[in-house]
C-alpha positions as CSV (number, residue, x, y, z in Angstrom):
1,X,30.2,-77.6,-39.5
2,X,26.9,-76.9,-37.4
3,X,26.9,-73.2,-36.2
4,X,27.9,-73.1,-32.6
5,X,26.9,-69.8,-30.9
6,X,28.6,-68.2,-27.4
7,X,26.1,-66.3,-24.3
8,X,28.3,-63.8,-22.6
9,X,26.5,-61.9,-19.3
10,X,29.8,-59.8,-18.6
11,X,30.5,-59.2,-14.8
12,X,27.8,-61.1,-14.4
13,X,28.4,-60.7,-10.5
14,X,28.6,-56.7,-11.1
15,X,25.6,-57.1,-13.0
16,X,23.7,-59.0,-10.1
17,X,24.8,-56.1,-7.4
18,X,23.2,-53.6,-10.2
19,X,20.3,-55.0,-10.2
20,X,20.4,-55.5,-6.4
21,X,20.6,-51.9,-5.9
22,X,19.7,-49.9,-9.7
23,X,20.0,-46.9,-7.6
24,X,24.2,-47.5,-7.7
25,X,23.9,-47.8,-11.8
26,X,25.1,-43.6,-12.4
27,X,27.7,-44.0,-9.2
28,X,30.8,-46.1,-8.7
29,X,30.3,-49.3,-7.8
30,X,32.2,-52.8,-6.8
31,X,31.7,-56.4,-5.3
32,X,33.5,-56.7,-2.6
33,X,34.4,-60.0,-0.6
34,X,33.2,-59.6,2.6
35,X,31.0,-56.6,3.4
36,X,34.0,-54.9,5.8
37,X,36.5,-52.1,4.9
38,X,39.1,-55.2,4.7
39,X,37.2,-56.9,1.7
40,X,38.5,-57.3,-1.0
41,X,37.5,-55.8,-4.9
42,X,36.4,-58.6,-7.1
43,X,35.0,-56.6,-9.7
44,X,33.7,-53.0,-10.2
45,X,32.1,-51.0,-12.8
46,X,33.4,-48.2,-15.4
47,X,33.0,-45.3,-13.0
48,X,34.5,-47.2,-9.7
49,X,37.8,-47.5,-12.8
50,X,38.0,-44.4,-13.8
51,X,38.9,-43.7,-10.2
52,X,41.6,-46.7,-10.2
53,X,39.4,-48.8,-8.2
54,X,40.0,-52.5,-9.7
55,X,40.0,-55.8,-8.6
56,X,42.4,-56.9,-5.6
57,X,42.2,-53.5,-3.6
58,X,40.7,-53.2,-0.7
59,X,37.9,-51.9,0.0
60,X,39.3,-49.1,2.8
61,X,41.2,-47.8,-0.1
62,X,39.2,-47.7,-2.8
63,X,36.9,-45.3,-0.2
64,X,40.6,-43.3,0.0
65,X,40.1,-43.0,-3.8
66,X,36.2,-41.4,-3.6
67,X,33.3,-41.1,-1.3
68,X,30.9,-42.0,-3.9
69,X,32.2,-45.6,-4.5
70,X,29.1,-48.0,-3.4
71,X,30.1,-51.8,-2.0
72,X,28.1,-54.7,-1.5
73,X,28.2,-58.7,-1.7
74,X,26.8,-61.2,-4.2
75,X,26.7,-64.6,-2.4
76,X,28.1,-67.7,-4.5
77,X,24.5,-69.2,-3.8
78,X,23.1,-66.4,-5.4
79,X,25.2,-66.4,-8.4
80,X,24.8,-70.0,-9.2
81,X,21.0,-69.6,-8.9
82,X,20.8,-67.1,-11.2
83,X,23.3,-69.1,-13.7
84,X,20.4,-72.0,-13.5
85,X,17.8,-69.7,-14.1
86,X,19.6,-67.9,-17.4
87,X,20.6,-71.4,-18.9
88,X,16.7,-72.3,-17.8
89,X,15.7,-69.4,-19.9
90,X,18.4,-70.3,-22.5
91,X,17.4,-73.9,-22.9
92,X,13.9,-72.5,-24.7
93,X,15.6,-71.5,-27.4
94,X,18.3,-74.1,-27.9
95,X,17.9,-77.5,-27.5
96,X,21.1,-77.6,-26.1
97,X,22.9,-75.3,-23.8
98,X,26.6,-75.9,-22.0
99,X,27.6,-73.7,-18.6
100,X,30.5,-72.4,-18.5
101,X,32.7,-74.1,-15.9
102,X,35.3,-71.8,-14.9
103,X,34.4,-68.2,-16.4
104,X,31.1,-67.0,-14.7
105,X,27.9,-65.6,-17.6
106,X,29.6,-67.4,-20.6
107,X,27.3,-69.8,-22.4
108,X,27.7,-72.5,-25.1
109,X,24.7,-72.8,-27.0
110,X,23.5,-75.0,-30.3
111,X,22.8,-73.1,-32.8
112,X,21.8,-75.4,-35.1
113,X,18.4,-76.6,-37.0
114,X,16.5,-73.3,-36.2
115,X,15.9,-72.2,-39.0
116,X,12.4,-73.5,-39.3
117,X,11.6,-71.7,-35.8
118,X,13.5,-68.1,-36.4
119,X,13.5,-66.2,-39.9
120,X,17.1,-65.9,-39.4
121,X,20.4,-66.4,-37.2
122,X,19.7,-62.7,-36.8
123,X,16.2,-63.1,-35.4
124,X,17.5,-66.0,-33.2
125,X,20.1,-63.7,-32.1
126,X,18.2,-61.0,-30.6
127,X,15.9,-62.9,-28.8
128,X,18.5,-64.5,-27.0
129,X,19.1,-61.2,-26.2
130,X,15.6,-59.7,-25.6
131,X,15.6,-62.8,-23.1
132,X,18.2,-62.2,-21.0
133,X,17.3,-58.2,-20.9
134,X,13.9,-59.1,-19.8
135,X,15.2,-61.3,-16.3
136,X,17.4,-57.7,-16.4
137,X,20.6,-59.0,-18.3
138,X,22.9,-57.8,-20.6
139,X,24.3,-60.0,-22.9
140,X,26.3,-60.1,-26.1
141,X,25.8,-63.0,-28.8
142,X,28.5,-64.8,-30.8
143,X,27.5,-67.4,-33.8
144,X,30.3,-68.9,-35.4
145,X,32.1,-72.6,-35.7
146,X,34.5,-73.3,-33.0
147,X,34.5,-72.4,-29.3
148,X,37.0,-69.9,-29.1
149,X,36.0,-68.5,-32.0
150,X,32.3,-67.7,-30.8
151,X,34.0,-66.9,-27.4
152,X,36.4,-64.5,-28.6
153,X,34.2,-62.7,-30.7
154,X,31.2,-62.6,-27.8
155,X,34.0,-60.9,-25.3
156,X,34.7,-58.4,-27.7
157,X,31.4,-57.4,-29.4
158,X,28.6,-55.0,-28.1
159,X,25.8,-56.9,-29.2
160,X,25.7,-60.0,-31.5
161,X,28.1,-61.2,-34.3
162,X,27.3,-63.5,-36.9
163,X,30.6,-65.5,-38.9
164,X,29.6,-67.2,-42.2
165,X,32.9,-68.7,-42.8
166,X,35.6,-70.0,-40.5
167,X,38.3,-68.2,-42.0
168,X,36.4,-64.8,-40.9
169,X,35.5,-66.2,-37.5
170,X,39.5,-67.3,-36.7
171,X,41.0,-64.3,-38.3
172,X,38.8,-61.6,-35.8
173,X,40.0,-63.9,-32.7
174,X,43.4,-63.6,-33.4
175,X,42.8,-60.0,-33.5
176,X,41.1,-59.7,-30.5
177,X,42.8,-58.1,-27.1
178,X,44.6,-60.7,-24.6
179,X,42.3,-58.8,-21.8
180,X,39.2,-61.3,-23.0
181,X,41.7,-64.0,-21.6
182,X,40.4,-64.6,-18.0
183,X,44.1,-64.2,-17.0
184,X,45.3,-63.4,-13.3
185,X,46.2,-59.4,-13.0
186,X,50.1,-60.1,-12.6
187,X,50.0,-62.2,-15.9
188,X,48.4,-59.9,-18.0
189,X,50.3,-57.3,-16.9
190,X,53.5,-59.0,-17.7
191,X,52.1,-60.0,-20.8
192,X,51.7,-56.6,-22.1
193,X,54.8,-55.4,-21.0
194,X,56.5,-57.9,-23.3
195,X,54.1,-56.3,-25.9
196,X,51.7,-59.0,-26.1
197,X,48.1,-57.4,-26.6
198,X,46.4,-59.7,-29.0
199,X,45.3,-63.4,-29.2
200,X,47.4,-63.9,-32.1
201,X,50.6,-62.5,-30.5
202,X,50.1,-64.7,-27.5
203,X,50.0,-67.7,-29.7
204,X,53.3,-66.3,-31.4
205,X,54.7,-66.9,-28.3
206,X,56.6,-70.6,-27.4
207,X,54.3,-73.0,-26.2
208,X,56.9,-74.7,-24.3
209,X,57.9,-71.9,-21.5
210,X,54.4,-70.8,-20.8
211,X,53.7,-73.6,-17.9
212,X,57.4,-72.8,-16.5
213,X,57.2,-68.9,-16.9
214,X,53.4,-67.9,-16.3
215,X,52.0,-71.7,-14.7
216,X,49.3,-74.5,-15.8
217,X,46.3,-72.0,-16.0
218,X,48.4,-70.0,-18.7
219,X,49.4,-73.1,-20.6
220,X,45.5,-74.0,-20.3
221,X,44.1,-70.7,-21.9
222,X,47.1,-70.9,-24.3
223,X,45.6,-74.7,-25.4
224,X,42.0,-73.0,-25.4
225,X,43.2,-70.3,-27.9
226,X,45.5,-72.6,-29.8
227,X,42.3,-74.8,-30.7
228,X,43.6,-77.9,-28.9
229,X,40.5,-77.6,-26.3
230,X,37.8,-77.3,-29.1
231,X,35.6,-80.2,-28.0
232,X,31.9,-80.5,-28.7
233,X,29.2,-79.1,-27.1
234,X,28.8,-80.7,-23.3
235,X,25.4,-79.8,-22.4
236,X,24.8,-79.4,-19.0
237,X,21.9,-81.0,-17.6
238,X,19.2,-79.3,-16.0
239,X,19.3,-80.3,-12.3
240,X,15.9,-80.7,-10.4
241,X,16.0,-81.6,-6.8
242,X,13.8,-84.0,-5.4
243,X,10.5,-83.2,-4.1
244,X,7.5,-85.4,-2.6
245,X,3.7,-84.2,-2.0
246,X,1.9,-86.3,0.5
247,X,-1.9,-85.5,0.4
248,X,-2.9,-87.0,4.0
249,X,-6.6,-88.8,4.1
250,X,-7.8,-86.5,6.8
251,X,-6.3,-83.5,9.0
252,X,-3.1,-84.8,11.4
253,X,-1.9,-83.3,13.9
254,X,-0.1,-86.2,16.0
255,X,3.7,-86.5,15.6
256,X,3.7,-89.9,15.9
257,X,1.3,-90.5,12.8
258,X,2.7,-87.6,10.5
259,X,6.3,-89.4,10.9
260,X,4.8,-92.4,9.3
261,X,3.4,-90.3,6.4
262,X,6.7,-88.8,6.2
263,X,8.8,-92.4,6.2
264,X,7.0,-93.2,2.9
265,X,8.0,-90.1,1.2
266,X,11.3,-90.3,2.7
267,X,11.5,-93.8,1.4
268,X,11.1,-92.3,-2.0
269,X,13.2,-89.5,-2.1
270,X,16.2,-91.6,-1.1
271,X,15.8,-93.3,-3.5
272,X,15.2,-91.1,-6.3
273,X,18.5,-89.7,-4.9
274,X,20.3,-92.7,-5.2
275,X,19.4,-93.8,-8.7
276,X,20.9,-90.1,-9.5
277,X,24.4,-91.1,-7.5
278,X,23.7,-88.3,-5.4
279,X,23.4,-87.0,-1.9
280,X,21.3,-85.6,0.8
281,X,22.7,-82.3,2.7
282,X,19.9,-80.6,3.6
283,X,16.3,-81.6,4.3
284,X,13.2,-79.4,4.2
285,X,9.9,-80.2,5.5
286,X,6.6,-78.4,5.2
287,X,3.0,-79.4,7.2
288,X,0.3,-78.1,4.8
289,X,-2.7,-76.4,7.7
290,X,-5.7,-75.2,7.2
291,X,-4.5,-71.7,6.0
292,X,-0.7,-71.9,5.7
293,X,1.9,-73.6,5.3
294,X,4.4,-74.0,8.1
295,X,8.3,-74.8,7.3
296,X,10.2,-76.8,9.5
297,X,13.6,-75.1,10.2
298,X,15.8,-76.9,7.3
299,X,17.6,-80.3,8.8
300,X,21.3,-80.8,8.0
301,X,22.4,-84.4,8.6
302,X,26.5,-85.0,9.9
303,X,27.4,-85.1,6.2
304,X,25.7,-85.7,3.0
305,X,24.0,-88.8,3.4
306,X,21.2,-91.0,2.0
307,X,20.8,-93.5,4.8
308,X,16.5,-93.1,5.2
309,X,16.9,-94.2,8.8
310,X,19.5,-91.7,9.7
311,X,17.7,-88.6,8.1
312,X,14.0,-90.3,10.0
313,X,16.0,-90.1,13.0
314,X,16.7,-86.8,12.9
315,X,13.0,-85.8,11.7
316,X,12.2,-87.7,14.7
317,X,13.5,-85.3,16.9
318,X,12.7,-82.1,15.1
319,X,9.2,-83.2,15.3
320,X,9.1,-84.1,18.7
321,X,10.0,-80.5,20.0
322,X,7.8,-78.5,17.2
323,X,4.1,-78.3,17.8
324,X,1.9,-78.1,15.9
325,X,-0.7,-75.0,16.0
326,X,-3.2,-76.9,14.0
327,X,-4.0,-80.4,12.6
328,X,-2.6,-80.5,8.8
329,X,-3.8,-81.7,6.2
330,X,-0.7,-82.6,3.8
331,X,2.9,-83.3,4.2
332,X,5.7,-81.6,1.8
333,X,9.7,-83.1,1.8
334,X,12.3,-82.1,-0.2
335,X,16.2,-82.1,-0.6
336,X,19.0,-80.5,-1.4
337,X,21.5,-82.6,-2.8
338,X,25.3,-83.1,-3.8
339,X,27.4,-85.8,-6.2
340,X,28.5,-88.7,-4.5
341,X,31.9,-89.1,-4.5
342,X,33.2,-92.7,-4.9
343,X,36.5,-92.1,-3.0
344,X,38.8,-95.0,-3.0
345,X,40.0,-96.6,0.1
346,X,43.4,-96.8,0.8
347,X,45.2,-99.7,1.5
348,X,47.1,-98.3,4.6
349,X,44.8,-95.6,5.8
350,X,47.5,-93.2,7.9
351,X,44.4,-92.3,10.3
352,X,41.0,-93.4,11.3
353,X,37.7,-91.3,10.9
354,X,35.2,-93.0,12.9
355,X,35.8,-91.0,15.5
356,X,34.8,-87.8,13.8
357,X,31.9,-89.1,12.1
358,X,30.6,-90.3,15.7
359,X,30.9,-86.9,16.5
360,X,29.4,-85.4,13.3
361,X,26.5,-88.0,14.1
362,X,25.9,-86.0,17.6
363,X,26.0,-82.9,16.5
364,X,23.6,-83.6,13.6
365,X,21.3,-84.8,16.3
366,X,21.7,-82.0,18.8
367,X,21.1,-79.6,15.5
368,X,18.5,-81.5,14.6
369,X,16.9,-81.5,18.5
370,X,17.8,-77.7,19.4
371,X,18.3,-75.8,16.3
372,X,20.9,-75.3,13.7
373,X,22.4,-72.8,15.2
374,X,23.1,-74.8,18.6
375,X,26.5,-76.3,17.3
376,X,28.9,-73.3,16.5
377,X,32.7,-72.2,16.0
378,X,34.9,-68.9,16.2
379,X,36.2,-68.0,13.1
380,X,38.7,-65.2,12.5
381,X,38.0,-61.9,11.2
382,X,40.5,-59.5,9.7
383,X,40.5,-57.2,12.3
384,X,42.9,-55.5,14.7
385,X,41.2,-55.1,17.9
386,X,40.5,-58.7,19.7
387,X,37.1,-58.4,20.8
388,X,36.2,-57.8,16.6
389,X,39.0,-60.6,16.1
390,X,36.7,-63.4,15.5
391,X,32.6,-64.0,14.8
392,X,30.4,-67.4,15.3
393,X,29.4,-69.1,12.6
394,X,27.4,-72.4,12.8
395,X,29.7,-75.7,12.3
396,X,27.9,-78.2,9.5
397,X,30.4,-80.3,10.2
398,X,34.0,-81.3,11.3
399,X,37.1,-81.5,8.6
400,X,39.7,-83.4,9.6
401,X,43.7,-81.9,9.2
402,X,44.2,-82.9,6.0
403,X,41.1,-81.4,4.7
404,X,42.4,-77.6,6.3
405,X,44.0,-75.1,3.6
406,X,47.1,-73.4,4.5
407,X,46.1,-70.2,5.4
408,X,43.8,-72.1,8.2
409,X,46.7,-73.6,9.5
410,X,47.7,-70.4,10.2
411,X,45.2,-69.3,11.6
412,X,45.2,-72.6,14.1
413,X,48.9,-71.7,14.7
414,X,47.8,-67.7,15.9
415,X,44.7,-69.3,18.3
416,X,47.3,-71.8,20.4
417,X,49.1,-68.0,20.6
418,X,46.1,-66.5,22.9
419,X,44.1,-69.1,24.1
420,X,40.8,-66.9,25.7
421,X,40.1,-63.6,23.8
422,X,37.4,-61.9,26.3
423,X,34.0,-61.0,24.6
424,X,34.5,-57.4,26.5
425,X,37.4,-55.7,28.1
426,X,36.8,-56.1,31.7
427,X,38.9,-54.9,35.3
428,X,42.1,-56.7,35.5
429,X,42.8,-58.0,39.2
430,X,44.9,-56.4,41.4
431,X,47.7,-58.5,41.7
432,X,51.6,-57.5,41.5
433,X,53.1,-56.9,38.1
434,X,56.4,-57.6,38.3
435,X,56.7,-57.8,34.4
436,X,55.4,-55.8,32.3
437,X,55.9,-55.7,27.8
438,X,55.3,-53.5,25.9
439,X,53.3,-50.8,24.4
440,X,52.3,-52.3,21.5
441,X,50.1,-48.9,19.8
442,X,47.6,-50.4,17.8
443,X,45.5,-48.3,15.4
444,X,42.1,-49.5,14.1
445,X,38.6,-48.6,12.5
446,X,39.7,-44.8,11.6
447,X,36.9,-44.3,9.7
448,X,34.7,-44.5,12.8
449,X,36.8,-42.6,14.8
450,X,37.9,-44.9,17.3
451,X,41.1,-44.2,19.6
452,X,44.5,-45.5,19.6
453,X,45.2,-48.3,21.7
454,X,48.6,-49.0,23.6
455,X,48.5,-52.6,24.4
456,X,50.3,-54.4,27.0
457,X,51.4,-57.9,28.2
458,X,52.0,-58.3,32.1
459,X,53.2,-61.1,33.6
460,X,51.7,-61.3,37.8
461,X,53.3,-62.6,40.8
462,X,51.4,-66.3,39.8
463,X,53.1,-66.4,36.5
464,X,49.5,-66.0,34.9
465,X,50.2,-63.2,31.6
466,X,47.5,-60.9,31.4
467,X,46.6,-59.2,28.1
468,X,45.9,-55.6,28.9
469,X,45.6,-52.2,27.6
470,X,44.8,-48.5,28.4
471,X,41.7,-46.7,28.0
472,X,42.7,-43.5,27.6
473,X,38.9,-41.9,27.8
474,X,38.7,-43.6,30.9
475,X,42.1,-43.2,32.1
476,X,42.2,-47.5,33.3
477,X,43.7,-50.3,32.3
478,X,41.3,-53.0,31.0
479,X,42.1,-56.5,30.2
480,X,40.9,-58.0,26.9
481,X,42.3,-61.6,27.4
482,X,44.9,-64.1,28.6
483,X,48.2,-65.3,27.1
484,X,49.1,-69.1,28.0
């Protein structure tokens, strides 16, 4: 059996926020979901759990727990650059290296037909190691036969394990703690209350019940353990998006002339994009001057797209309200790309969506005329008071209903509720109140020692409902919205 070894950046996230801010490294510390006292924990270090501070508590509380406890976010962006650049780093010393895809920092790597490169497996070992460590990584190292196998043995060691025989490798998974299962909280909880704290007394238990008693993802884990999902190694393909360098035959500065230069490379990236079965969702474009090089702001088409006249269209009008401050002398285009999907059509399609791609199509161009962030949406915040009840945030593109999750629904179904939300609470209008609801105390943002609110709904004479409430600094009443 060739030697099949398993990378394993623990908290790779934590990790990232570690190195974002080394001062946090001797204090506890967490990634949070959204940098608010209402995010969430995803995961936090030894010191943030000595203080009961795991994953799924909020961030509020966890400050209820200590002072000291340090909170920040680690954009998915971010984390999936930095898994390309460790399996980058990874791939020069293996010629073949698998991501992953549902446990983030966990790599399959071939370990096989190095021994003409490295002195030993050990050698290999801890330079995989010394790798990683010097991007600012920690990593443990598993070499051994199968996948869990390596897996199991690169959750639970400090540094690197090396298995000469199978019977060694499966023996210390089965011995290994249920915890370096990625299982929901809830499961492994109820998992070790039925006294289930190893691999091997998992597998003891009866395959059949665990997709009715604990769900699919259980079952799946279960199959992965079992050996049922030892496949070989998938190597995942280093990615590289399209770029074009157009060296122009003397300086430009005339918009009408660079958009020509530009066609031709545009011409080409599509279709290096399209012999990949990919997509275009993002353009960048760069004028090399005299001494810079000035960036375009990035142009985002309707939806991912590689229709070359669409996407000129829209460099068309970027260019024709950007000016140049010199004449340059070289052009630079390049993409950001996604899989196509080859989604078949139905044969009775329940609704039409030409008419949102229409309107996709005119808000690509008024993004692409007047900025990205010309075309915007509200989105709702967790917050009690009204004014902090929703932010902007710049609208890529419209989803139709069925593309909307459930807890957006929701959130549709508590907008039709208040239909205008005032940006600040202003002087109702003196008009008689013959009905008036409420109060409604509402109490928010205690940790910056805001006041207590008494809110109020008031039906006038006109049958308009005013949203009100009372400043009790000021001693008025101040209207934050309307109720229709």
């Amino acid at each position: 059996m060739a030697p099949l070894a398993c990378v394993n950046a623990a908290d790779l996230p934590l990790q990232l926020l570690l190195k974002k801010h080394p001062q946090w490294r001797d204090l506890p510390a967490a990634v949070v979901s959204k940098d608010s006292p209402y995010g969430r924990v995803l995961t936090a270090n030894v010191q943030a759990k000595e203080y009961g501070i795991l994953p799924g508590l909020r961030y509020a509380a966890g400050l209820s727990f200590t002072l000291e406890l340090r909170a920040d976010t680690i954009p998915d962006s971010e984390i999936r650059a930095q898994i390309a650049s460790i399996a980058a780093a990874l791939r020069r010393l293996s010629p073949r290296v698998e991501v992953h895809d549902s446990e983030t920092g966990v790599f399959w790597l071939d370990a096989g037909g190095l021994s003409s490169l490295f002195q030993n497996m050990e050698a290999w070992c801890g330079k995989v190691r010394n790798s990683l460590l010097e991007m600012g990584y920690q990593a443990t190292v598993a070499v051994g036969f199968s996948r869990f196998g390596c897996y199991a043995a690169a959750k639970s060691a400090r540094d690197q394990v090396i298995f000469t025989h199978a019977q060694d490798e499966r023996a210390a998974a089965l011995k290994a703690g249920i915890d370096i299962l990625s299982f929901p909280a809830e499961v492994l909880e109820r998992l070790e209350m039925l006294g289930v704290r190893t691999v091997g007394s998992f597998l003891d238990l009866p395959a059949g019940g665990l997709r009715k008693r604990f769900g699919p993802e259980v079952e799946r884990l279960y199959e992965f353990a079992a050996g049922a999902l030892d496949l070989p190694l998938q190597p995942t393909e280093e990615e590289r998006e399209p770029e074009y360098f157009h060296k122009l035959p003397c300086p430009e500065a005339s918009s009408v002339r660079l958009l020509k230069f530009l066609q031709r490379s545009l011409d080409a990236l599509t279709q290096s994009v399209q012999s990949r079965h990919r997509l275009i969702r993002e353009l960048r474009i760069s004028f090399v001057l005299e001494d810079e090089e000035l960036a375009l702001e990035p142009i985002l088409p309707s939806r991912p797209s590689a229709d070359s006249g669409l996407l000129l269209e829209l460099i068309a009008l970027r260019l024709d309200n950007r000016r140049l401050p010199g004449a340059a002398e070289a052009v630079r285009i390049a993409a950001l790309t996604v899989p196509e999907r080859n989604i078949q059509t139905e044969l009775f399609p329940s609704s039409s969506t030409e008419s949102f791609q229409e309107v996709d199509k005119v808000f690509s161009r008024l993004r692409a005329t007047f900025g990205n962030s010309c075309v915007q949406r509200a989105r709702l915040e967790d917050e009690h008071l009204p004014e902090l009840s929703y932010s902007w945030e710049n609208l890529d593109r419209l989803r139709l209903a069925e593309e909307k999750s459930g807890a957006e629904e929701k959130n549709e179904d508590r907008r039709r509720a208040v239909r205008r939300i005032f940006a600040h609470p202003r002087t109702p209008p003196h008009l008689h109140v013959p009905k008036l609801w409420g109060p409604y105390p509402l109490s928010s943002r205690w940790w910056s020692e805001e006041q207590r609110r008494d809110y109020f709904y008031a039906e006038t004479s006109n049958g308009e409902i005013l949203w009100l409430y009372f400043d009790r600094l000021g001693k008025q009443w101040l209207q934050i919205g309307v109720l229709e």
